[in-house]
Each structure stands twice: as C-alpha cells, then as structure tokens.
N, C-alpha and C positions, 0 to 999 in steps of 0.2 A: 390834296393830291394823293394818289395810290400810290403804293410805294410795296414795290415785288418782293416780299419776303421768300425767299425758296424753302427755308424750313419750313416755316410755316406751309407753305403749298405741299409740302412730302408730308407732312400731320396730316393736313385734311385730306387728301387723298387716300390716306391709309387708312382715314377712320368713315369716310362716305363710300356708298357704293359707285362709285364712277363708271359713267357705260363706258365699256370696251370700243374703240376705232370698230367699226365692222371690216372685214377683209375685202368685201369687195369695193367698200369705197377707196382701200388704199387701190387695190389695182388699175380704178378709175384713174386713180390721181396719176397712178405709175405711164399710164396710156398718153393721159393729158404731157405729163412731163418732156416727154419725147420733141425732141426739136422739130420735127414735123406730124404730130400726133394724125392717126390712121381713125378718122370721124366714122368711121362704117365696124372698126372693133369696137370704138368708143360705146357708139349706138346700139350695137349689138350683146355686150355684157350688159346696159344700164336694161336694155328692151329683157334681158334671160330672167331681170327681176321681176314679175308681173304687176305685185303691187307699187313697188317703186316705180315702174314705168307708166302707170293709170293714173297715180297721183302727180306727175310730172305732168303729162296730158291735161289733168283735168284743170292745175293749176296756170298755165297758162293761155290755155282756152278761155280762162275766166275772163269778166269785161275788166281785169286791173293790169290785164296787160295790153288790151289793145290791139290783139293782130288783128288783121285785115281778110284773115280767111282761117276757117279753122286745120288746126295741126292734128295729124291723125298719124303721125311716125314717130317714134323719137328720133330718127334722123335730119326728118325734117325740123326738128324742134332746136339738134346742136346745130346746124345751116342757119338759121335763122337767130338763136340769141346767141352763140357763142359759146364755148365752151368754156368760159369763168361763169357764165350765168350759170349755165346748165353745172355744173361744178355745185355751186353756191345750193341751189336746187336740190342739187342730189343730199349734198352733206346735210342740210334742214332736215330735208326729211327721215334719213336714216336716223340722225339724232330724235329726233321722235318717237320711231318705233323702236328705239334703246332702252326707253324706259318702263320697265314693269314691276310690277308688284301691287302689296297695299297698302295704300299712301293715306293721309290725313285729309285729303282734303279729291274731288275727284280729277283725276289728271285729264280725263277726256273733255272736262270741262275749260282746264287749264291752258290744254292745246287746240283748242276753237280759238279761247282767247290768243295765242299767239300765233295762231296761224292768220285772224284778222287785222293783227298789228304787221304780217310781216306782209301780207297783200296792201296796208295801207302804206308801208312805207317805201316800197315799191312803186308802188300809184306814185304818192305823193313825191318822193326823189325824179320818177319821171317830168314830173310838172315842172319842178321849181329852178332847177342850176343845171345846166350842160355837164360842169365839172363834179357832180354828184356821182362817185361811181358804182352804177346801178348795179353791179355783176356785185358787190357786198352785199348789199342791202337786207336781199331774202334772208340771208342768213344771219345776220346782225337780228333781224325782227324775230327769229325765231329762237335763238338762241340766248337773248340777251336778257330773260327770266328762265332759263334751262337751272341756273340751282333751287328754284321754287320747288320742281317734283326731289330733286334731294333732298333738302329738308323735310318735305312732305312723309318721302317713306321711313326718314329715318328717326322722325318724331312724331308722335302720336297727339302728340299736342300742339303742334306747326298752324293749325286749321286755327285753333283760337288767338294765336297771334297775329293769323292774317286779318280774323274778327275784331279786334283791338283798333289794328292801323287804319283799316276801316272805318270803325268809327270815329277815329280820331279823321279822319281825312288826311291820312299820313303813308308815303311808302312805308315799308313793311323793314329797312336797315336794319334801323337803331334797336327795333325792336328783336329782330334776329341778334345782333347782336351780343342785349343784356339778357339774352337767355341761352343764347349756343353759342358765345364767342368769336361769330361769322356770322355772314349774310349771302343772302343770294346772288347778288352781284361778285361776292369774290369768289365762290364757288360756281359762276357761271365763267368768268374765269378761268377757274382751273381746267373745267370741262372742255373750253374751247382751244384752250393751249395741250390738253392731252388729245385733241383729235388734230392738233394743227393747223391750225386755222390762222391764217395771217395777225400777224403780233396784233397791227393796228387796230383790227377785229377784237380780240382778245382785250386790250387795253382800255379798249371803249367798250367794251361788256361791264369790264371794273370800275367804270367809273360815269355808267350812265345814270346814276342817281345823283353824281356830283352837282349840288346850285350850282356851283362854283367854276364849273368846267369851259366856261367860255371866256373866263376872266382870264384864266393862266395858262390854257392852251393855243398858241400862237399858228398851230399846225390848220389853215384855211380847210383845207379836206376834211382833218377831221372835226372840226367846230361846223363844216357842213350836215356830216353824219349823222352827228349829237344831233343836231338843228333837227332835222329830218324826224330821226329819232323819237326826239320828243312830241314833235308835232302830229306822229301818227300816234303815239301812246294816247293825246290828247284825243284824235278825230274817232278812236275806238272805244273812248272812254265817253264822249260824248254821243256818237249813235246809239251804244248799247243802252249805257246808261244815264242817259240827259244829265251828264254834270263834267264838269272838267275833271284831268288826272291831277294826284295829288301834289306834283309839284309842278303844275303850270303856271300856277298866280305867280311864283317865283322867277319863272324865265323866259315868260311869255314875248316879253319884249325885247329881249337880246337874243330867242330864238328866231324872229320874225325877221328880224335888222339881219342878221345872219343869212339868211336866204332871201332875203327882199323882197317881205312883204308886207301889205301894209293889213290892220285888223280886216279891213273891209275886204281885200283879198282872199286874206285865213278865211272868213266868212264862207267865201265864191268857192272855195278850195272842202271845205268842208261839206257843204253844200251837193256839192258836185260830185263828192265820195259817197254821201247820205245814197243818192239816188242809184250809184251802182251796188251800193251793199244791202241794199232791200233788194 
C-alpha cells in the first residue's frame, strides 16, 4: 500500500523541478467552480489560448471519441462532453506543455507515448463499464507517468535505467528507487496533488504499479480505473510494440474479472483499438 509521507513529499518537491499550476487553468477551474458556471466565459478564456484550444479540437475530433459530427468550437465541444471532461482535457494538456528543458531521455517521445495511452484509456473506459468515470480518465492516462520527464531532466543517467527495466522486461520502480530513493509514480503523485487534481486521481497515479492493488482496494471505482488503466498500458504496449506491458502477466486476470471480460473479449477490444490507431 502507499502510504502519504508529507515530509517526504516537501523533500521531493524541493529538490525536483515541479511544473508550476499555469494561472489560466486555475481561472478555468475558478469559472467551473461557480454554482452555475457561464459555458460562453468558460469557452472563451480556453478558445484565447490558441494552441490549448487546437489541441482540445484536434483531440476529440479523433475516432477515440466518437462524435457523430465534427466539433469546430470549443463551445461546442463544453455542450457536448461537459465540463469535467473538458476540465480533465484542459489540465493534460497544459501539464504537457509544463515541461521543458534537457532531459535524458527524449520527452516528445515520451509524450506520444502518453498521449496514446491516455486516447486508449478513454476509448477503452468508454467500451467497457457505464460506472467508469470517463471525465478522469484523460487525465489519469496522461499524467500517470508525468515523474518520468522529472527524473529525466534531473538525471542524466535516468535514460539508462529506463534501458535496464527494459531489458529486464520490468517497470522502471525499483529501479528508480535504488538509485534516486523515489520513483516515478510517487513523483507523479506529487505533481498531481500540487496542481489538484482529485485525491482519488492522485492516489491512483501512486499506486498504478502496485500488483497488489486489486487485492486490498475495496473501492469498486477505483479498482475499475486501475482495471482500465492497466488494460490501456497493455493495448499501447502491444500495438506499438507487439509485446505485452511489463506487468500484465501479473494482473491480467484480475484486471479482466474487474471489468468483465473475457481473454477473447480483450482480444475483440484490442483488435478494434489496432484499427483506429493506424
């Protein structure tokens, strides 16, 4: 189990470069907050941003969302998924373009790869459970290896521990760990609790490596999420690179049972991602 050290969280923030909340997504939030939030100021601060608002467009125009006609507003785009999606949306993406610098390992690489996981898990939570809630999601996939480019910039030697777990066919934890006393997941973590991001978000950033997570988390939602979760790590580990992620063989079947699938399902589910993501 993870277990919230707050000291420990005030070290590692003090010693990582932690992106800064961007100010306009707090006033986003400040708009949203409002007991009857005004969807036309909403639309109009997110549309002042140009590339935040093209990358909004372009991403749910894609075929992982399914609309029925294309969106060419951002107004039309909060009418239409609501303003937690659009929220979730906004926050991914500005987390994205927070990170700069010279990191170990290439980030534009890093962020394909998590922008594919967080279209798959999107996808894939739409398919699977009504109770899956979709408006997390985006941000969960994107965020949920967000301390990878920390360690990256802040170790010059991060790139050949991720070469290691690699070859070992291993996440990358333990090996963070016995060299920088932290991992990516707790520093994805902290990241996600300094922008505020819903605890449960946060909690499950900490502990999406955990085998173990479906054994002692009794919380139905979130043993959905995990499920989810892991099932898209899997479908983008197997398109890109024809092999499973490294800790599938471990939770393959308690992830499945959790969403109610059967292998031959996963298959159809996989299958059926393959074709929108070529």
């Amino acid at each position: 189990m993870f277990d919230i050290d707050e000291q420990k969280m005030n070290d590692v923030i003090s010693s990582f470069q932690i992106p800064v909340k961007p100010e306009i997504l707090s006033e986003i939030q400040n708009l949203m907050d409002i007991k009857e939030p005004n969807i036309e100021k909403i639309a109009q601060l997110i549309a002042s941003d140009i590339g935040l608002s093209s990358a909004i467009l372009k991403i749910i125009n894609s075929p992982f969302y399914g609309m029925s006609r294309r969106i060419s507003e951002i107004k039309q785009a909060v009418m239409m998924l609501g303003l937690k999606i659009i929220n979730g949306l906004v926050t991914a993406l500005l987390l994205k373009a927070s990170f700069k610098g010279d990191a170990s390992i290439s980030l534009e690489q890093f962020w394909d790869d998590a922008l594919d996981i967080a279209n798959a898990i999107s996808y894939i939570g739409n398919k699977v459970k009504n109770e899956v809630p979709v408006d997390m999601l985006y941000s969960i996939g994107l965020f949920h290896n967000c301390g990878i480019p920390l360690l990256a910039l802040k170790y010059p030697n991060y790139k050949l521990v991720l070469q290691a777990a690699n070859k070992q066919h291993k996440n990358s934890t333990a090996l963070e760990e016995k060299y920088y006393n932290t991992n990516h997941a707790a520093l994805g973590y902290y990241v996600a609790s300094s922008w505020h991001l819903p605890k449960e978000i946060c909690y499950l950033i900490a502990q999406h490596h955990d085998l173990n997570y479906l054994k002692y988390n009794n919380d139905h939602q979130a043993q959905l999420i995990y499920a989810v979760l892991k099932i898209a790590e899997n479908v983008i580990e197997r398109v890109k690179r024809q092999r499973n992620s490294p800790d599938w063989e471990f939770i393959q079947e308690a992830v499945l049972e959790i969403v109610g699938l059967s292998q031959m399902d996963y298959t159809d589910l996989e299958d059926d991602f393959s074709e929108l993501f070529e």
